[in-house]
Every structure is written in C-alpha cells, then in structure tokens.
C-alpha positions, -999 to +999 in steps of 0.1 A: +000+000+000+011+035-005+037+048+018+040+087+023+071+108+009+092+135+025+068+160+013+038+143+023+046+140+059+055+180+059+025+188+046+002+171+066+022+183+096+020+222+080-018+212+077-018+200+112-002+230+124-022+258+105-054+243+117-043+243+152-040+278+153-073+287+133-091+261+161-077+285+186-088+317+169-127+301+168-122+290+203-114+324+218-137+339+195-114+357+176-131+339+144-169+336+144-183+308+134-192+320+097-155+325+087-140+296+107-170+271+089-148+270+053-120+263+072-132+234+092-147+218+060-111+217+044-100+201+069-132+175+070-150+191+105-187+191+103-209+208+131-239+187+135-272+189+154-249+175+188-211+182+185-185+179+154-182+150+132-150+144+119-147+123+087-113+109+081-102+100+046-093+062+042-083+066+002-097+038-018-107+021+014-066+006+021-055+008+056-033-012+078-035-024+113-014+005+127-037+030+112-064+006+126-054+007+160-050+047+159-085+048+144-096+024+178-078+050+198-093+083+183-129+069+189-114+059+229-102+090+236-119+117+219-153+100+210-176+079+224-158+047+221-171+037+185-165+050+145-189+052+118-176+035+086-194+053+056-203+041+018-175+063+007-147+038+027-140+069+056-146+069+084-163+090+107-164+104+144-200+119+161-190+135+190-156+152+182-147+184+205-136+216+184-105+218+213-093+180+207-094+182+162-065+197+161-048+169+185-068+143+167-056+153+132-018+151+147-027+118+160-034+107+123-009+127+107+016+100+126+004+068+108+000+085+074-037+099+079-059+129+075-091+145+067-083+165+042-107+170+011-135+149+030-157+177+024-159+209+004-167+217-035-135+197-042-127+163-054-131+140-023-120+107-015-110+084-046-129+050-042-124+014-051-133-019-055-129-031-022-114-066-034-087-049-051-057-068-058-073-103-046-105-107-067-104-133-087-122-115-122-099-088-119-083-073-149-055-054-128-053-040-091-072-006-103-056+011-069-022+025-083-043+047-105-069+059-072-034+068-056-024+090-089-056+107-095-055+113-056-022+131-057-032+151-088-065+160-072-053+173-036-052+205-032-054+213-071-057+252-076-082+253-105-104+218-083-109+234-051-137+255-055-157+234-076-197+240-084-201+213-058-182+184-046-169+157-065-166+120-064-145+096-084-148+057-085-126+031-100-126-007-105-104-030-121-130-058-130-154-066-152-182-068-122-185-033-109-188-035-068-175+004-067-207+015-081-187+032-109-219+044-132-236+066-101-204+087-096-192+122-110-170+105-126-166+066-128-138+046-145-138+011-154-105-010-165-108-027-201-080-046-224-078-046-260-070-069-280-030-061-276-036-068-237-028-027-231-048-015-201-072+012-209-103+031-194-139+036-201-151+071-189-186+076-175-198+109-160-225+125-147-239+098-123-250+111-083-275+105-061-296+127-039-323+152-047-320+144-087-305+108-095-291+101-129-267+070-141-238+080-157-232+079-195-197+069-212-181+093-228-152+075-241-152+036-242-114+034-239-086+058-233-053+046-231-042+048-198-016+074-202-042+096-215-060+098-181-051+121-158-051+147-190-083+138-203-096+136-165-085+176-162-105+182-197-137+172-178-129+191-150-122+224-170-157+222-185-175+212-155-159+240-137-165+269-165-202+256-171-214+243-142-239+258-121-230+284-092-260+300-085-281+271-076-268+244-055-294+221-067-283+217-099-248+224-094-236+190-098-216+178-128-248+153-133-272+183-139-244+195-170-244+167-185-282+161-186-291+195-199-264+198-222-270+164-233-244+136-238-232+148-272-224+179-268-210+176-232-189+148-249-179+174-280-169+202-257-149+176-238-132+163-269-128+200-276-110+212-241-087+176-244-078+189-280-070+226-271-049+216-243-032+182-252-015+158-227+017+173-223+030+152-188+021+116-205+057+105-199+059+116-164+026+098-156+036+069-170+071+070-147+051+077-119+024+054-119+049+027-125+065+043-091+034+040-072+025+003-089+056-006-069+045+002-036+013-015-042+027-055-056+011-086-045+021-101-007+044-126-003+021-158-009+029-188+001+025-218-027-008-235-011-029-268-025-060-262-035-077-286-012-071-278+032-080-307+050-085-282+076-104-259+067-128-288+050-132-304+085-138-273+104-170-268+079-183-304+085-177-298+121-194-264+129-223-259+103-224-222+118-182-216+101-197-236+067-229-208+065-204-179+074-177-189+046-207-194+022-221-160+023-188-138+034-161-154+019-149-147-011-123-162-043-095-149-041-071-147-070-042-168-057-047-205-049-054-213-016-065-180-004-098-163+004-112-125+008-132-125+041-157-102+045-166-086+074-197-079+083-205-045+107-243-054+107-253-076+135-287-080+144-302-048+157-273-033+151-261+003+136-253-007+099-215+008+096-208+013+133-177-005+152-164-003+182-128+003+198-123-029+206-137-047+171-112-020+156-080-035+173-095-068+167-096-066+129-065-045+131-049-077+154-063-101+123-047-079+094-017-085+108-018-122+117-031-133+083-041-107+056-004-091+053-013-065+076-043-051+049-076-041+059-101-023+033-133-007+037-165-014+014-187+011-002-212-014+021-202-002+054-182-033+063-145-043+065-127-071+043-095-087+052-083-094+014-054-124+017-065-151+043-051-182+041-079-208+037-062-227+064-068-201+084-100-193+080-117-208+113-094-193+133-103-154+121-139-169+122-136-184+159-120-146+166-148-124+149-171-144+164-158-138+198-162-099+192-199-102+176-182-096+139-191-130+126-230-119+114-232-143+082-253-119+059-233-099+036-254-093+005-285-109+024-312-089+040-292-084+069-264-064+050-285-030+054-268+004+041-281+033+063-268+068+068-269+086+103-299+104+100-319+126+122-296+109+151-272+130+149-274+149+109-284+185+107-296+181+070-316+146+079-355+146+078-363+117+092-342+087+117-327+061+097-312+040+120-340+027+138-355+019+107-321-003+096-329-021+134-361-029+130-357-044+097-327-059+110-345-076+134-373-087+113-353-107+088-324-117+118-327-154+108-300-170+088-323-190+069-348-171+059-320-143+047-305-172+028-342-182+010-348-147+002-314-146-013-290-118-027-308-079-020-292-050-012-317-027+015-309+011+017-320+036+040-316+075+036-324+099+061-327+130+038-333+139-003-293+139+002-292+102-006-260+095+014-276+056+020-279+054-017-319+047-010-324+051-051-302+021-061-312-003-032-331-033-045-353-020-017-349+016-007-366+034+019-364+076+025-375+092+050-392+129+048-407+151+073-446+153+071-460+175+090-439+174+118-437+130+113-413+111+098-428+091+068-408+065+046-410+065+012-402+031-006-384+025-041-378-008-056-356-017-088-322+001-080-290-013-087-258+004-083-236-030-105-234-035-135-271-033-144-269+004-123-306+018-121-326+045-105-354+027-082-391+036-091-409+051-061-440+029-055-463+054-036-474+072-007-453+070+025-451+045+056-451+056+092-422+044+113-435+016+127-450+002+092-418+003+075-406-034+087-442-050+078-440-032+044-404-048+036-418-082+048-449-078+029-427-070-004-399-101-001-438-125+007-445-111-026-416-116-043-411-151-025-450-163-039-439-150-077-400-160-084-400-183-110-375-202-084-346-200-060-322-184-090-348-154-100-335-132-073-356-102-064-340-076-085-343-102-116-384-109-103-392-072-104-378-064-134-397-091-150-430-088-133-427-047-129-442-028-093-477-034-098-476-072-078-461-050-049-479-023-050-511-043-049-495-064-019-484-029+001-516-005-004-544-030-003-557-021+031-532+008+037 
C-alpha cells in the first residue's frame, strides 16, 4: 500500500499546524463561526445537530492495522468509544470536540492519515473496488491509478472550488462492486485486443435530490491519456457548471441539460486545445506507485485444506459464514473474508474500539497486515489463508463480527440520519434495526437470497436509498417522519434508479412493508435463481404495489 514521501509528511504536519491555530482563533472567539466554517470543511470538521463530526479520509478504502489501532484510539479518547464506517470507505467520528481536532488530526498525521478533502466543492475521497488486488475476475489492481488521480486532485488550484463536490470511482474488474456508473466520474479498467490497459469514462452519475446513471463518454482511453483527459472534464464542469443554484450544481445536472453529445464534444474539444503534455511523467510515476502496491508474499498452497474442510463439516455455523462472506480470491489457496458491521439490531456501519484493534490484530496475523473498507459499510481482510480461516472466524465471532449476511437482508446500508445529521429529515437507523430484526434469521436471509436494502435519512441520498433493491427515504410530514419506498435500484453493473412505489409508511409500518414486499416476491420467483432484482424487473411494481396499499 502507498507509503508517504518527505513532502507528504511536511505537509500534513504544516496542515496539522495551521489548523491548530485557526481552532484556537474560533475557540477564543477571535473567528466567528461564519469564517471559521470553510476552514473546518477543508480540513473535513462538520458541526452537527450534537457536536463535530469528523470524517477521516481512508483513500480507496486501504489501511493497515497501525492506522487501525489509531482509528480504535481516536474513537477511545476523543469520541464515544465507536466509529462510523461510511459508503465512501471513511470513516467518521459523532461527538468530536472543536478543542481535541487539532490533536486528533496530529494523532493521524503519525500513521499517514488525514481529513483533508472529505468535504468541500472539491474532489473528495477516490474509491475502489474493495477486493482490489485479490479478486479473482480482476483485470488489474485498479488502486495504483486511485493513488495517482489522488495526488493530482489534492489541493489542485483550479479543483478546489468546484460547483459542488466531486466524487470519483474506479474498478479494475469486469463486475462493478465500486458502483462506478452513479459517480461524477466513474472509471472502469478494459483490455484490448493487444492486452494494453485502458479506461472507459462515465460521467454525470449522483444520487440525492435528482439521480441520474452515468453515460460513457469514451469507451477506452489509453491509460496514459487519463489524468489529461480527466482535467478536460474538470475544466468544462468547472467553466459551465452551475453556481448559482446548489441544486443543480452537480456535474450530473451538466451533462443532462447539455446532453451527452455535446458535453462529450466540448470535452473532446478542451482535451484537443490543451493536449496531454505530462504523459511520460505519468507513466514513470504510476509505475512508481504500482511498486509500492505489488502482491504479498504468498505462500505456494494446494487447493484442497483438509483443515479448513473439517472445520466446515464440524461447525455448520463456520460452513454458512464462509458461504455468504467469503470470497475467491485470485491466488490458490486463499480467500477474501468479508466482514460484516451489521449484527442483528445493530447500527449498519458502526464499530467499536475494541472490534477495531480486533480486525487490526487479524490484518496483521493473516491478511499481510491489509484491511479495506467497502462502499457497504463493512470491513474485508483481502489475503487469508484458507487454512486459516476458522481461526479469524472463531476470533470475529468472539467480538460479535461473525453476522453471516453480507449481500442478504441483513447487510443494510443506512446513513446517520436525524440521530445526529443537521440536513436529515427523518431517523434512519432505527428503521435499519427494526428491519434488522425482522429478517435476523440466517435461513430465511438465505431463501430470500441476494438484496441489497438502503435507508436515507434526507433527499441527500447519502444511504444510496435510489439504487437499493429495496430503498426506503424518510421525509418530514408535517412534523412526522414518513418512509417512502423505491424498488428496482441497482448500483452494478445493471446500475438503475429505483421507481418510487407510492405514498409514505409511518415508522413503525416500514418493517411490515419490507416483509410484505420479499412474501411477494417469494410467492412469484420463478424459483430460488430469479432473485428479487431479476423478479421485479420481470413482473414490474404493480404485484407489490397491490400487496403494500391493499388495506393501507
């Protein structure tokens, strides 16, 4: 994984040191609150409705057990014992004191850590695959290029005062799990026919108040060409897009009014005016940072472990686990274990201290001391022996990390909400236990099969409620939070918008809705291999709307 340089470590620590002083100012009131707000947000400090959050930048969701175990130590000492892993592979803090951020961003500064860029009209926090570089369909480890586009994105003169922020995702495989096609910008690695590495483009894809899947806008571009043709898109996003409303500010609204076509000519247009001139130092340093980022050591391993075969005839609870969360991997004899942060009733994304050091102690032992972060709100270790694999079990369990449901019911994506989010309409959490509850049985999870359930407590869309298979948003009516329901969304391959099916559920209807909707799709699936995404697409809403608003 990457390692910082010289210059990195100075400028975090200038960083470090410049807002330790501008904390001060605010603190003795030398600042009000108005001008110290933009420079908090550069430094990823939110105010929310109780205290600061602080959201700290994992980039493209790598960390290792040291910066683990300082994570477990920030939420210790300066929180309330517990961090909040988000769909964007960060990480945040609730209930973060103004007077301990600047020691808290020193603290990170020490393992190679920071918050910069987390919020703010800039480009945030590159994103990944979170089985990059052990997947077994990938093309290449699409991480060296996050790190590259990273460096030429921090701090970037002319891509710091953006419209509005800015994501970018990347995956290296054909099967998208960084939900590449509902992202300002989303790359995906291809070969051609010579075996040369190159990338399809797609922009204008977001969430929140108005959702749009991407369009591509070049179906390959050699890979030298892509930090250049990158800053083309940038250019014309930043001279055309909206400033005056930040509703349609986003790079999404551009595109859509302006059409794919000509967004795509005026593209072409700024890349031809202003050619790649740095291709051969791209090239040289993304080979420099490919270095740092080379397969572990692994160890020449049969494909058959007597024990790890034994342990799943023994203990039919291991055999369900390493069904659902357990992954290929792309060397033989090892596995990508998936870690799940959603136990029953429990806050989807949330871990504590202690499960922190835990999967940091793990990383170490037997993933080459490698953690990631999925865009699901759940860790991965990404190289575990298959030998091994009962013993990390026997340890997750231990620390209520074992929960076999990833992809199932269970595997809920929620955002804060009205517990602790200033912009959040309604409570989102709650609604991710109840349902969490409701479908807490193994089996049933496991008959219901794969389904992805998102919750979002605001039109923000920061639980990606419009490409659940199941989403739910809650909205403020009249002084009561309602939950509106969507079904069809996809954020893969297939990437789709749910529909909205109709009027609103109170709090406590929103579990008996879900249940009535998987009933229906249980009594119309053509069998076990029509999952529920595939079943609504082929039958359409109307079986489930029937089912919901019948006596409603």
């Amino acid at each position: 994984m990457y390692r910082y340089d010289e210059f990195d470590h100075r400028f975090v620590a200038e960083r470090v040191s410049q807002f330790r002083d501008q904390a001060a100012r605010r603190l003795s009131g030398e600042l009000t609150e108005e001008e110290f707000r933009p420079l908090r947000l550069m430094n990823g400090l939110y105010l929310q409705l109780h205290a600061y959050m602080l959201r700290v930048a994992i980039p493209y969701g790598t960390l290792n057990g040291k910066q683990m175990d300082r994570l477990a130590y920030i939420a210790e000492k300066y929180d309330r014992g517990y961090g909040h892993f988000t769909t964007r592979q960060n990480i945040q803090y609730n209930w973060i004191k103004l007077e301990d951020t600047a020691e808290i961003l020193e603290k990170l500064a020490e393992v190679e850590m920071h918050a910069i860029q987390t919020s703010g009209n800039c480009i945030r926090n590159v994103t990944t695959d979170q089985w990059a570089g052990a997947a077994a369909d990938e093309l290449a480890d699409p991480r060296p290029v996050g790190e590259l586009l990273r460096q030429w994105s921090s701090l970037h003169p002319e891509f710091s005062y953006l419209p509005r922020k800015f994501k970018i995702a990347v995956t290296g495989s054909p099967h998208d799990r960084a939900a590449v096609r509902v992202h300002d910008i989303g790359l995906r690695m291809h070969l051609n026919d010579k075996g040369e590495r190159g990338w399809e483009v797609i922009v204008g894809g977001g969430l929140g108040r108005t959702p749009f899947v991407g369009v591509t806008v070049r179906d390959f571009l050699p890979e030298a060409e892509l930090r250049a043709y990158l800053e083309a898109i940038m250019r014309v996003y930043n001279l055309y897009g909206r400033r005056d409303n930040k509703y349609k500010a986003r790079v999404k609204i551009l595109v859509h009014e302006l059409g794919k076509e000509e967004f795509q000519r005026q593209v072409e247009a700024e890349y031809a005016r202003k050619p790649a001139t740095n291709v051969e130092l791209d090239v040289a340093e993304l080979q420099r940072i490919e270095t740092y980022f080379a397969a572990p050591a692994y160890e020449e391993l049969p494909k058959f472990s007597t024990g790890f075969e034994n342990a799943r005839i023994q203990d039919k609870e291991f055999a369900q686990w390493v069904k659902v969360n357990v992954a290929h991997h792309k060397q033989q004899g090892y596995a990508i274990v998936n870690i799940s942060l959603k136990p029953e009733g429990g806050i989807p994304g949330d871990a504590t201290a202690e499960q922190m050091r835990v999967v940091a102690d793990l990383g170490r032992r037997f993933s080459f001391d490698e953690i990631r972060v999925s865009h699901a709100q759940n860790l991965v270790l990404p190289h575990v022996k298959r030998d091994d694999l009962y013993t990390v079990y026997i340890a997750l369990k231990a620390h209520n990390l074992a929960s076999g449901n990833i992809g199932l019911a269970g595997d809920i994506i929620a955002c804060p909400g009205l517990d602790y989010c200033a912009l959040a309409t309604a409570r989102s959490i709650p609604i991710a236990q109840g349902i969490s509850r409701r479908f807490a049985d193994v089996k049933r999870q496991e008959e219901i099969g794969p389904l992805k359930i998102n919750i979002s407590g605001c039109i923000n869309a920061c639980g990606h409620h419009h490409v659940g298979h199941i989403g739910i948003l809650g909205l403020d009516k009249k002084g009561e939070e309602y939950y509106q329901i969507t079904l069809g969304g996809s954020s893969s391959d297939d990437a789709a918008i749910g529909s909205i099916l109709g009027p609103g559920f109170a709090a406590d209807e929103v579990a008996d809705a879900i249940e009535k909707i998987l009933d229906t799709y249980l009594g119309l699936r053509t069998g076990p291999e029509e999952t529920f995404l595939l079943a609504y697409r082929r039958v359409g809403e109307k079986p489930f709307k029937e089912a919901l608003y019948a006596n409603h």
